[in-house]
C-alpha positions as CSV (number, residue, x, y, z in Angstrom):
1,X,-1.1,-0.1,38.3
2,X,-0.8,-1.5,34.7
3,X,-2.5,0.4,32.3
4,X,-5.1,-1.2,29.7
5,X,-5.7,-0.6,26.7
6,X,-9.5,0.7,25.8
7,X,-9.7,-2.8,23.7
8,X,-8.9,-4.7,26.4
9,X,-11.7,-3.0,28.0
10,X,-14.3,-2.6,25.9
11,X,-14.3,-6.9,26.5
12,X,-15.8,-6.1,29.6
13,X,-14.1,-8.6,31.8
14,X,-13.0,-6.1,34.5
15,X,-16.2,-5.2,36.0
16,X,-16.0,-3.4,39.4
17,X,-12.6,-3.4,39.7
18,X,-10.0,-0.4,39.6
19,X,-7.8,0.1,36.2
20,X,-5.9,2.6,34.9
21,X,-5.7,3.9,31.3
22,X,-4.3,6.4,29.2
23,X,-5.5,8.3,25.7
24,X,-6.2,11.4,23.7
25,X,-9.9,13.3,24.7
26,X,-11.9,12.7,21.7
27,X,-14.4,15.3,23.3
28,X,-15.8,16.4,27.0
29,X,-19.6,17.1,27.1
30,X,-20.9,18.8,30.1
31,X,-18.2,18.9,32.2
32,X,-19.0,15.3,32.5
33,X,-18.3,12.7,29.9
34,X,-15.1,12.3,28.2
35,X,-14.5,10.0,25.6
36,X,-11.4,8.5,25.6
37,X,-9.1,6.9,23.0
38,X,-5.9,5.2,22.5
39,X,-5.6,4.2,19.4
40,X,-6.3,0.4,20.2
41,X,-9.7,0.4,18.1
42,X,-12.0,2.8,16.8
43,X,-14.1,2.7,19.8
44,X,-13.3,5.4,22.8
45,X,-14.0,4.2,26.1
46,X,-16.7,7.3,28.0
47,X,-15.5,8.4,31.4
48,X,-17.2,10.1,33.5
49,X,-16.5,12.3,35.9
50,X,-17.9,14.0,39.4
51,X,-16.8,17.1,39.1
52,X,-17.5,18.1,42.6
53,X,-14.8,15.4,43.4
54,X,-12.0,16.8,41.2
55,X,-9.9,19.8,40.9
56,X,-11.1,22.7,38.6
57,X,-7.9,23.3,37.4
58,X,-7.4,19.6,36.1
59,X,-10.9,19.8,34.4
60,X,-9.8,22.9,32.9
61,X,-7.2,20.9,30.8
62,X,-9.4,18.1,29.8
63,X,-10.1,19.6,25.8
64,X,-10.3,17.8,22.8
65,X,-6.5,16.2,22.0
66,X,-5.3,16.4,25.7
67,X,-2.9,13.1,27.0
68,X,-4.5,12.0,29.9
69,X,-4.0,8.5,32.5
70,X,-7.6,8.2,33.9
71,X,-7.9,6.1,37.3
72,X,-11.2,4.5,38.1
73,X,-13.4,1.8,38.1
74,X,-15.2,-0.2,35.3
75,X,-18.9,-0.4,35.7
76,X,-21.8,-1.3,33.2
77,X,-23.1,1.8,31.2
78,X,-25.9,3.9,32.0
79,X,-26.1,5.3,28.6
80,X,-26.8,3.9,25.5
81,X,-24.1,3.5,22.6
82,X,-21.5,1.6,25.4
83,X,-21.7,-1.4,27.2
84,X,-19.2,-0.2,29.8
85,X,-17.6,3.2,31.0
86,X,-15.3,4.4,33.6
87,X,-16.4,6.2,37.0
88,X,-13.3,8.5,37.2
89,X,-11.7,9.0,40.5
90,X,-8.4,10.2,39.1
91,X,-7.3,12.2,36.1
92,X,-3.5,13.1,35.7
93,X,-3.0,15.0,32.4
94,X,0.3,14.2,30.8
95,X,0.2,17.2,28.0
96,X,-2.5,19.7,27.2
97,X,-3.8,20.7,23.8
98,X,-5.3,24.3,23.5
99,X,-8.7,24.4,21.9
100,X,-7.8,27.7,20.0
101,X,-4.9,26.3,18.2
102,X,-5.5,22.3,17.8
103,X,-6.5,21.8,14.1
104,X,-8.4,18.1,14.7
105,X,-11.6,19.5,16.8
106,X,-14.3,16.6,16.7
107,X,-16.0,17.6,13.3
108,X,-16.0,16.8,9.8
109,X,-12.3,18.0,8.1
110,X,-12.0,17.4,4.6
111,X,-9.3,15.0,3.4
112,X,-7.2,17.8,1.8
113,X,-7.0,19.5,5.2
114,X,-5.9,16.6,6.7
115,X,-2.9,15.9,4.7
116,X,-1.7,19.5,5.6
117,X,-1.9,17.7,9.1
118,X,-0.5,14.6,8.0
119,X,1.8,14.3,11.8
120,X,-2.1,14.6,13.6
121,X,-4.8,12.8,10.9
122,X,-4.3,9.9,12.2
123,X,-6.3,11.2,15.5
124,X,-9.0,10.8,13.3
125,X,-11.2,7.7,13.1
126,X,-10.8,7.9,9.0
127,X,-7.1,7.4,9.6
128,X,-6.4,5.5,12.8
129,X,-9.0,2.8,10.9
130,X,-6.8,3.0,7.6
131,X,-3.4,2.2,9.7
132,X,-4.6,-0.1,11.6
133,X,-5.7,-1.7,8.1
134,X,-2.6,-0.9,6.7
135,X,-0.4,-2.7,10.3
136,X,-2.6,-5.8,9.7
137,X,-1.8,-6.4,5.9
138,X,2.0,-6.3,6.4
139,X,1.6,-8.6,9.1
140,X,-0.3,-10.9,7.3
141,X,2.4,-10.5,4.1
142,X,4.8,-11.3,6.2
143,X,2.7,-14.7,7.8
144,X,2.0,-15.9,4.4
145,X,5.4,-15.7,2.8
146,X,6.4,-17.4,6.1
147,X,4.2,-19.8,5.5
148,X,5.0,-20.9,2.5
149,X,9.0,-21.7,3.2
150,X,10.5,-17.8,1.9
151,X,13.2,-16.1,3.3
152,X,12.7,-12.3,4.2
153,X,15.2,-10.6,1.9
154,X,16.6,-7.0,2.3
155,X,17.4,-5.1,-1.2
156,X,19.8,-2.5,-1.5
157,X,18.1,0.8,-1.4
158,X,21.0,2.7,-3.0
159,X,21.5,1.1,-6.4
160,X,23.8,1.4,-9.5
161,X,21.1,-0.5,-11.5
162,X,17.5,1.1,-13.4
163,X,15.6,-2.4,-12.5
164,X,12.6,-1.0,-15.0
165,X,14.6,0.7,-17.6
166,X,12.6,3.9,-17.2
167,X,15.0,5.8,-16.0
168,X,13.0,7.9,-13.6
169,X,15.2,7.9,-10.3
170,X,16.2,9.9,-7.4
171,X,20.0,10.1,-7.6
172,X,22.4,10.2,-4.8
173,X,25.5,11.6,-4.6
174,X,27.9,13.7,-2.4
175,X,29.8,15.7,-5.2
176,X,29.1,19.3,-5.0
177,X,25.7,20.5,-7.5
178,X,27.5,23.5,-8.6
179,X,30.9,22.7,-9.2
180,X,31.2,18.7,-10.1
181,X,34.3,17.2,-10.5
182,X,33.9,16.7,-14.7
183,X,36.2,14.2,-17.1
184,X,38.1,15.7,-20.4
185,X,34.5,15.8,-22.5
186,X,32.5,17.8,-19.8
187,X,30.0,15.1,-18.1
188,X,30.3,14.8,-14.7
189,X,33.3,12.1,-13.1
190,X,31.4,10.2,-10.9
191,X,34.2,8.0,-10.3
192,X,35.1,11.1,-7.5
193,X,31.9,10.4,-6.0
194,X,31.1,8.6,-2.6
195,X,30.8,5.1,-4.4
196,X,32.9,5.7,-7.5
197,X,29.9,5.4,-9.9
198,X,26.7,6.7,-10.4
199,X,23.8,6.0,-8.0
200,X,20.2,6.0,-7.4
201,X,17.4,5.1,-4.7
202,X,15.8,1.8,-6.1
203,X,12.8,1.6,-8.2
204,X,12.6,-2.1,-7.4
205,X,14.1,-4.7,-5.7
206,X,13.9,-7.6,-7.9
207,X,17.6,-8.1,-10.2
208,X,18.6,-8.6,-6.6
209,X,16.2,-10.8,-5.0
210,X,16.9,-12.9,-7.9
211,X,20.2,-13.7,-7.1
212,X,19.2,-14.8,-4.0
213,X,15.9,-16.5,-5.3
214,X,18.6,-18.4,-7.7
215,X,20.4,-19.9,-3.9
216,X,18.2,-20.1,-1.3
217,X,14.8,-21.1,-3.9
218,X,12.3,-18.5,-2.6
219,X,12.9,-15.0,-1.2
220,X,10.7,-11.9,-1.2
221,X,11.3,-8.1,-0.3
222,X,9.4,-6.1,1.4
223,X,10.4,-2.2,1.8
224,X,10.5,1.3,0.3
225,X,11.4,1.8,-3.3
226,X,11.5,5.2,-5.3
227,X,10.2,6.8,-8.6
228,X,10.8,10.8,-9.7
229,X,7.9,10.3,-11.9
230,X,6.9,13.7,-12.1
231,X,2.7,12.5,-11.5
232,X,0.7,14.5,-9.5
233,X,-2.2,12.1,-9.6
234,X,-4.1,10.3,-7.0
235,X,-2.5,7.1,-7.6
236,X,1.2,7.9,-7.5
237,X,3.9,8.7,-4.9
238,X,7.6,9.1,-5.0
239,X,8.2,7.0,-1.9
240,X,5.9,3.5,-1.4
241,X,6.6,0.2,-0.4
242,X,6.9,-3.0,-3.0
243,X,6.6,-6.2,-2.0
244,X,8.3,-8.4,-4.3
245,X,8.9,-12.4,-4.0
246,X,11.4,-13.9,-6.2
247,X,10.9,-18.0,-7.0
248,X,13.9,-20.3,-8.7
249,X,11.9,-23.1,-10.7
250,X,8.6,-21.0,-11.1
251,X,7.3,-20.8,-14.5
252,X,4.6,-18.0,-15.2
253,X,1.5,-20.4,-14.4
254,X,2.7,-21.7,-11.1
255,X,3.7,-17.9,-11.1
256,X,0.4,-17.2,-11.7
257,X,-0.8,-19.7,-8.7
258,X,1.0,-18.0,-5.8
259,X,-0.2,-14.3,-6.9
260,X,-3.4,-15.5,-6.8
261,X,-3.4,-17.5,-3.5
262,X,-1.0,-14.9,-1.3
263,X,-3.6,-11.6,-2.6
264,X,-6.8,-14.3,-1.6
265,X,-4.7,-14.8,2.0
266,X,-4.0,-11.2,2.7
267,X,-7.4,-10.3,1.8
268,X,-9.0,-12.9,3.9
269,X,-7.0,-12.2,6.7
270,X,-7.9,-8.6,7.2
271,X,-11.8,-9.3,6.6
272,X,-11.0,-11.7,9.4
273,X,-9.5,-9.5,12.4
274,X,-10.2,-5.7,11.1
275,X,-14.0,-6.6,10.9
276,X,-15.2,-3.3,13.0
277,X,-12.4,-0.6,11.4
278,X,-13.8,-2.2,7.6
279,X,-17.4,-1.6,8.3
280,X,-16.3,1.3,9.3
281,X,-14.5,2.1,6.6
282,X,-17.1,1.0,4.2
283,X,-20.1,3.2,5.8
284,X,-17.7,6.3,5.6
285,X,-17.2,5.1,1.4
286,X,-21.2,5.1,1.6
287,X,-21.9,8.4,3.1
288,X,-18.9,9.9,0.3
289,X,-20.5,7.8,-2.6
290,X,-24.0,9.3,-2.2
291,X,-22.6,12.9,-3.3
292,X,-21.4,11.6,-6.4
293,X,-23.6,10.9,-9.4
294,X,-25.2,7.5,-9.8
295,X,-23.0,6.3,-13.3
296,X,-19.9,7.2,-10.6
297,X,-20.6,5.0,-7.5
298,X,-19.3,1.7,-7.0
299,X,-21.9,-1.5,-7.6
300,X,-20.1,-3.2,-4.5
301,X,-19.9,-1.8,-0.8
302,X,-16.5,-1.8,0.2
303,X,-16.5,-5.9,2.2
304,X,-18.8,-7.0,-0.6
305,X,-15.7,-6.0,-2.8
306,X,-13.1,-7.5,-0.6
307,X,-14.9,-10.9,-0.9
308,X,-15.6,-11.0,-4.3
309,X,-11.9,-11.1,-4.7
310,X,-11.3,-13.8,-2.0
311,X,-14.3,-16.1,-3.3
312,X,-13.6,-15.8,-6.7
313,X,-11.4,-17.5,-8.6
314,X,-9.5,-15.3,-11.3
315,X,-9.9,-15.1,-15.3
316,X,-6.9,-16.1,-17.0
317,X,-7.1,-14.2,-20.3
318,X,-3.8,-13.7,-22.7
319,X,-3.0,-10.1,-23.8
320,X,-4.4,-10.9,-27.4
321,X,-7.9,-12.5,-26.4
322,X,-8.2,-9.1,-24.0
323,X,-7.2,-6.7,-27.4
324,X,-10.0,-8.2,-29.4
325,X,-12.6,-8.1,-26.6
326,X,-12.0,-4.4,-26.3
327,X,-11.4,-3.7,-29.3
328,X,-14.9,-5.2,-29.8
329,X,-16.5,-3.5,-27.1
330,X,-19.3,-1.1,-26.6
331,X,-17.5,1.5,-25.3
332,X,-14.6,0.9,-27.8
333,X,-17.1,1.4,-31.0
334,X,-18.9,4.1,-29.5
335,X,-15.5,5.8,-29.0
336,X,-16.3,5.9,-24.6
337,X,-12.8,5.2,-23.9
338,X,-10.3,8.1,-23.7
339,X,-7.5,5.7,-25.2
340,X,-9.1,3.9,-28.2
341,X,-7.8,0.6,-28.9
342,X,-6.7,-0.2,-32.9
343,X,-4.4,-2.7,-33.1
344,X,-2.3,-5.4,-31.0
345,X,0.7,-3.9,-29.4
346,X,-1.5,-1.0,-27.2
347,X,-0.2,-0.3,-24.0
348,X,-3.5,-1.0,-21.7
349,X,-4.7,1.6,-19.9
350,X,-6.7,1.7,-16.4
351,X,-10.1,2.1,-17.9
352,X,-9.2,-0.8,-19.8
353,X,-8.4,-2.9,-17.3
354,X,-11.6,-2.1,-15.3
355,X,-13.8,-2.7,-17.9
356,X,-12.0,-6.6,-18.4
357,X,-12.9,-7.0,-15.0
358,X,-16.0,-4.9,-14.1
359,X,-17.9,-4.8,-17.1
360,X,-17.0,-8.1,-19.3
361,X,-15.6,-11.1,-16.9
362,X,-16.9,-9.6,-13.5
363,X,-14.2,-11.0,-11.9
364,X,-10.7,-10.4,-10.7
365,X,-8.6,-11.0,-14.0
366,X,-4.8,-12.0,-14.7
367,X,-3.6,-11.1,-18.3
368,X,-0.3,-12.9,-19.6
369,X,1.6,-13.1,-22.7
370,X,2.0,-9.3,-23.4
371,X,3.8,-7.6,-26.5
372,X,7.9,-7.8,-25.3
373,X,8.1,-4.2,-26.3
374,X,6.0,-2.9,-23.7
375,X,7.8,-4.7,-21.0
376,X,10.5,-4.7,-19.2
377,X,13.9,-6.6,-20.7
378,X,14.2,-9.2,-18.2
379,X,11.1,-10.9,-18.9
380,X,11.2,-14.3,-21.1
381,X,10.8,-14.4,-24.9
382,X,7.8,-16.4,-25.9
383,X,8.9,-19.0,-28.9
384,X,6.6,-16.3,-31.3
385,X,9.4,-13.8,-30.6
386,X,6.6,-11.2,-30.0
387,X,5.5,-11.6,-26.8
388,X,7.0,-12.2,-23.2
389,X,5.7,-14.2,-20.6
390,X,4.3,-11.3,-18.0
391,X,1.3,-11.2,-16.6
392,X,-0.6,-9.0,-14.6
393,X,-3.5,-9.1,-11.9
394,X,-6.5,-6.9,-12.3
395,X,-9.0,-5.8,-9.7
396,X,-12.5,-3.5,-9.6
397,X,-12.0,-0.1,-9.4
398,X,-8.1,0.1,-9.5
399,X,-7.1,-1.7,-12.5
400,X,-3.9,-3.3,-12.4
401,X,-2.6,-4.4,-8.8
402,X,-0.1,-7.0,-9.4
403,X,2.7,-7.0,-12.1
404,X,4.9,-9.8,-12.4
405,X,6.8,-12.6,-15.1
406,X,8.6,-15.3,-15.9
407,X,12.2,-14.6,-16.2
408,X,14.3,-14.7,-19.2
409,X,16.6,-17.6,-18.0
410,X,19.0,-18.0,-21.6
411,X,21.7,-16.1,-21.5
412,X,22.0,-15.1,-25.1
413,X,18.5,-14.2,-25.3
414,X,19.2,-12.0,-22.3
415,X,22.3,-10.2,-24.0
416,X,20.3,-9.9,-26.9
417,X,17.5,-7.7,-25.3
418,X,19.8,-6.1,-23.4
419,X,21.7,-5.2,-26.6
420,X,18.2,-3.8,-28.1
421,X,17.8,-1.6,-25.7
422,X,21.5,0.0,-25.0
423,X,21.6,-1.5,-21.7
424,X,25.5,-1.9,-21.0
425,X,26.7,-5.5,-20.5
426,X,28.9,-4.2,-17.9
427,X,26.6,-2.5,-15.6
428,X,24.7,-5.8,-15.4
429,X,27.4,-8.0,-15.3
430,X,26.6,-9.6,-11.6
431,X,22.8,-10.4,-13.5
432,X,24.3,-11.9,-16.3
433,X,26.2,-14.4,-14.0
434,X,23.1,-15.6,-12.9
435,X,22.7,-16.9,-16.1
436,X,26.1,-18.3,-16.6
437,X,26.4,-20.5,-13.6
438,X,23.1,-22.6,-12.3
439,X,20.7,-20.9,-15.0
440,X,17.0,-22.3,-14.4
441,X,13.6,-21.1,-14.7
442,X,12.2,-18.9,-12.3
443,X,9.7,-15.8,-11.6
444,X,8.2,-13.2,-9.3
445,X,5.8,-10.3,-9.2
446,X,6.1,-7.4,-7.8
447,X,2.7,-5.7,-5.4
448,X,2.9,-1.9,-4.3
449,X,1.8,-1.8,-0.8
450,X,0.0,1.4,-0.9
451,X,-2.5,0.4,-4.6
452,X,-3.5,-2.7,-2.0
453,X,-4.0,-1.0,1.1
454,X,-6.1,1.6,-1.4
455,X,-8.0,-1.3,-2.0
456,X,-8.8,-3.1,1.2
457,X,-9.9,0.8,2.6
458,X,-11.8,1.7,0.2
459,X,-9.9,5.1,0.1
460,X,-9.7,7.3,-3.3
461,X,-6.3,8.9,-2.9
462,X,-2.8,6.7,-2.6
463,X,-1.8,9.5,-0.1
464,X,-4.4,8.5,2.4
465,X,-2.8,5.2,2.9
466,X,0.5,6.0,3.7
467,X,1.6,8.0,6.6
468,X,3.6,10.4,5.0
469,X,3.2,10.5,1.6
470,X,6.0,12.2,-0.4
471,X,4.8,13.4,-4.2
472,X,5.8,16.3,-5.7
473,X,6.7,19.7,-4.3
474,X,5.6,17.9,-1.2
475,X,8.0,16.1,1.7
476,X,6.6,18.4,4.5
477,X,6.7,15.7,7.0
């Protein structure tokens, strides 16, 4: 008999008649009722048993985080809290899970615990909910770029290139740590290594993705990329995923457009088809924000947040019209922000950015047209000679979500800023090319998966939204 799936049931269309399904005991009461789940929602399915009718030493396995296939028929409920339930005529228990030992009993674990559990938390409603959040929203990136006529686009994950110029990357290599192979002046010949040069794990995927933006028109990327940042924090991991679509004849406001539309479409689509695991998701965010103090909670409830970004229609604001408005703002003067703002040329920092959006536009904001030296060196010089064309989407309670630009298309300019900041012609000579043969105008942003699944949950720590998340000291898993 075909197994179904516990949201295939919960439909109720297969009254009175015999099925077969298979799950993890959430809990057994009474020797009676087991609820059931699978995974398929956040909903178990209750089954309940005779236990005259079954053998003691089957019952005896039936604890909380057991594998079992349940055989019996669909009826309406009895009880309240379900419209239907299973009368069980058959339990067969594929793996046991002893009560003394099995760390996700059915009560409140903090989230701290949880990550020491990372290969069970997702048992949990909290996490099943967030990765079932998390499965819809690649889907849905994938639907939208597919959509809109780009071509899926795999980056290299092992790179010769810094695509950000910081410099903070995980190296790979097969020469031995202790005794290198080294040239005549003592560094390290990495010509003897497995790819004759020096390597890395990507930070991005972009210097590539523009080489194929710049043939087939419109690409994007979608996969893991790497930063040793050594950031303990709550919103930064070593390993996450980017999302990064690469446009040939994009200028920054058309740019601009597609950021705008694709985050609307993503968001839309989950509010759409994860309706029960978001209000879900959004009472557990209520329950957590009525321990903090009032000046801390958040003014919208978790859906109410995810529509104000998909009904509103984003602030466009340039770098220097934001400076003066904080500059000029309350908790500027009154010295409220941890990073004061002085002058034009300030690197913005996440309170920053919230206030533009939460406190002084109460909207989602993009701000373009930032200082060129406190961005990267591929983006395109402004005619002022000061400023690049970047630009960078801003929601409530994260701050910056989106980071994207315009790219420098001129290949002097290009070899100019490359020049300024000691970046070696020759490690970028496949880039430069670009430039050389076909040059046009063209842009992309980049969107780390994880800051807007952290969003659409409603969950206060990047780790929570990734099933493994590797930060430092930590790669348990």
């Amino acid at each position: 008999m075909r197994s179904v799936s516990i949201k295939e049931l919960l439909t109720g269309k297969e009254l009175l008649q015999e099925i077969t399904v298979n799950g993890w005991v959430r809990t057994f009461r009474s020797n009676r009722f087991i609820a059931l789940n699978d995974g398929s929602t956040l909903n178990n399915i209750q089954c309940v048993v005779d236990f005259e009718k079954l053998d003691d030493a089957i019952l005896r396995q039936v604890n909380t985080g057991a594998a079992l296939k349940i055989t019996g028929t669909l009826v309406e409920s009895q009880g309240k809290g379900q419209k239907v339930e299973i009368q069980v005529r058959d339990i067969f228990v594929h793996g046991g899970a002893d009560p003394e030992v099995y760390p996700i009993q059915p009560k409140k674990h903090s989230l701290e615990f949880l990550r020491e559990k990372a290969h069970l938390r997702v048992r949990t409603n909290t996490f099943s909910a967030v990765m079932r959040v998390r499965s819809a929203l690649a889907f849905a990136i994938h639907q939208y770029f597919r959509e809109n006529g780009f071509y899926y686009f795999h980056a290299p994950i092992i790179t010769g290139s810094d695509a950000e110029g910081a410099g903070e990357m995980f190296r790979v290599t097969t020469l031995d740590e202790k005794n290198p192979p080294l040239k005549e002046d003592g560094t390290v010949n990495f010509k003897e290594d497995f790819f004759g040069k020096e390597t890395n794990l990507t930070v991005s995927g972009q210097l590539e993705a523009e080489a194929y933006a710049m043939a087939l028109g419109k690409v994007y990327t979608f996969g893991p990329t790497f930063r040793a940042e050594n950031s303990n924090t709550s919103r930064h991991l070593a390993e996450f995923w980017m999302i990064e679509p690469e446009m040939a004849f994009y200028d920054l406001d058309a740019n601009m457009d597609l950021a705008e539309d694709f985050i609307k479409y993503v968001l839309s689509y989950v509010l759409e088809h994860c309706e029960e695991d978001l209000q879900f998701l959004e009472n557990r965010l209520l329950d957590e924000e009525k321990t903090k103090p009032q000046a801390e909670r958040s003014e919208m409830a978790l859906i109410e947040k995810l529509k104000f970004i998909t009904d509103n229609n984003f602030k466009r604001v340039t770098y220097t019209e934001a400076i003066e408005i904080l500059r000029n703002s309350k908790p500027n003067k009154k010295k409220k922000f941890q990073y004061h703002i002085d002058e034009w040329g300030a690197d913005l920092q996440s309170e920053h950015e919230r206030y533009l959006v939460e406190q002084h536009f109460k909207c989602p904001v993009i701000l373009f047209d930032y200082p060129a030296k406190i961005k990267a060196f591929y983006m395109r010089l402004n005619e002022d000679g000061k400023t690049v064309r970047a630009m960078d989407i801003l929601f409530p309670g994260i701050g910056e979500i989106v980071g994207g630009s315009q790219r420098e298309e001129r290949l002097e300019v290009l070899k100019e800023k490359m020049a300024a900041l000691d970046i070696p012609e020759e490690e970028l000579w496949w880039y430069l090319d670009l430039r050389k043969f076909g040059t046009a105008v063209h842009s992309g942003f980049g969107l780390g998966f994880e800051r807007l699944v952290l969003f659409a949950t409603g969950m206060g720590n990047i780790r929570d939204v990734i099933p493994f998340p590797r930060t430092p000291q930590n790669a348990e898993f």
